[in-house]
TIGUVO-85585 format. One record per residue (C-alpha): residue in one letter; x, y, z. Coordinates in Angstrom, 1 decimal. Example, Ala and Ser with C-alpha at 12.3 -4.5 7.8 and 13.67 -1.06 7.14 Angstrom:
BEGIN
ATOM resn     xx     yy     zz
ATOM    a   12.3   -4.5    7.8
ATOM    s   13.7   -1.1    7.1
//
This chain:
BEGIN
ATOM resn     xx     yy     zz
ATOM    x    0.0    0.0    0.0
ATOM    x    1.2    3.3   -1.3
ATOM    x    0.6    6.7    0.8
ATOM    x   -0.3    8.2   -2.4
ATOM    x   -3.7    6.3   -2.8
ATOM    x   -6.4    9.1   -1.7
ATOM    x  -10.0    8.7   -1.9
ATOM    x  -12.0   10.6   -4.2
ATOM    x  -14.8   12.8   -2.9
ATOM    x  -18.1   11.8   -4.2
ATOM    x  -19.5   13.3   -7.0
ATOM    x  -23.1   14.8   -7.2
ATOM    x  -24.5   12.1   -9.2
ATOM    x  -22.7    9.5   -6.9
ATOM    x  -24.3   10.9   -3.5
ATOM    x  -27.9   11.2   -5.0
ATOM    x  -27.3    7.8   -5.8
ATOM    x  -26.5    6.9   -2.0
ATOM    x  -29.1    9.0   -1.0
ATOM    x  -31.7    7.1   -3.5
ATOM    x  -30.4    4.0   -2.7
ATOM    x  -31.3    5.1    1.7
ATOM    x  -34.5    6.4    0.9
ATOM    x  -35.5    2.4   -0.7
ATOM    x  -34.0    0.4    1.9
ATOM    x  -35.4    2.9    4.6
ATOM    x  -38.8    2.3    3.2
ATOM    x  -38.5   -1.4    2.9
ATOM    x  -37.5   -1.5    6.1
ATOM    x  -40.1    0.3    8.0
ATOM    x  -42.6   -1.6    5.8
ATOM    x  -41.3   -4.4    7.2
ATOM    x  -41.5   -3.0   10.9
ATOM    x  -45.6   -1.5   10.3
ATOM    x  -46.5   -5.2    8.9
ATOM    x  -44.5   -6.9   12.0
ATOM    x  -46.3   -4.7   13.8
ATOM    x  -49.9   -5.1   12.6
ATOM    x  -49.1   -8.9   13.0
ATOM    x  -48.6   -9.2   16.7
ATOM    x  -49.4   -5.5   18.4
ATOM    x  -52.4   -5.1   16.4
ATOM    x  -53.6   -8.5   15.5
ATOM    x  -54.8   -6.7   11.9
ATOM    x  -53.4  -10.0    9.7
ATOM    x  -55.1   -9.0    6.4
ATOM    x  -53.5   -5.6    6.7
ATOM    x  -50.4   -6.7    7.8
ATOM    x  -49.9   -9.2    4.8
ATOM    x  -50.8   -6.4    2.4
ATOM    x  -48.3   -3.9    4.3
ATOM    x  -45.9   -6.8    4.1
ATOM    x  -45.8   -6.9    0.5
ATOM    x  -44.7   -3.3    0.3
ATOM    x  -41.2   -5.1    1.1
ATOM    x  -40.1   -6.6   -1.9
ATOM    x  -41.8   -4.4   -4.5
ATOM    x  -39.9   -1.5   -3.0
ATOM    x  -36.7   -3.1   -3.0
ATOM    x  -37.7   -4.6   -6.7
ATOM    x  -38.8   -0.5   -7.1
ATOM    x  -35.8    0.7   -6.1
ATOM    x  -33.6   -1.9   -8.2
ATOM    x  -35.4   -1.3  -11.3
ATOM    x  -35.1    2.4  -10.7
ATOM    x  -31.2    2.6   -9.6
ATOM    x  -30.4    0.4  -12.5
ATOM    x  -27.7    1.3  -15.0
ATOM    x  -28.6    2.6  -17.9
ATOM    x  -27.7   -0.6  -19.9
ATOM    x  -28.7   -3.1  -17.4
ATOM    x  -32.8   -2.0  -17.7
//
């Protein structure tokens, strides 16, 4: 390892990208959380299946959406 190696800051593009890529998992996440939730605290199960499949079609959402430009 060389001293020399510095990281590059980010560019724009790069940290809306980051952001972008927050803002999916944070949704899928307190998706899953709200459908836990509804499960066992509020014993809603209908609503907490339907909430539940918020998961994966965010993340699918948010994979679809970040793709490169040649990988859609």
């Amino acid at each position: 390892m060389s001293s020399s190696t510095t990281e590059r800051p980010l560019t724009r593009r790069q940290r809306r990208r980051v952001v972008a890529k927050l803002l999916f998992i944070a949704a899928g996440t307190v998706s899953f959380l709200l459908s836990v939730s509804l499960w066992f605290l509020a014993d809603d199960r209908e609503t907490a299946l339907y909430v539940g499949l918020w998961v994966p079609s965010l993340f699918a959402l948010g994979a679809l959406v970040l793709a490169p430009e040649g990988e859609r």
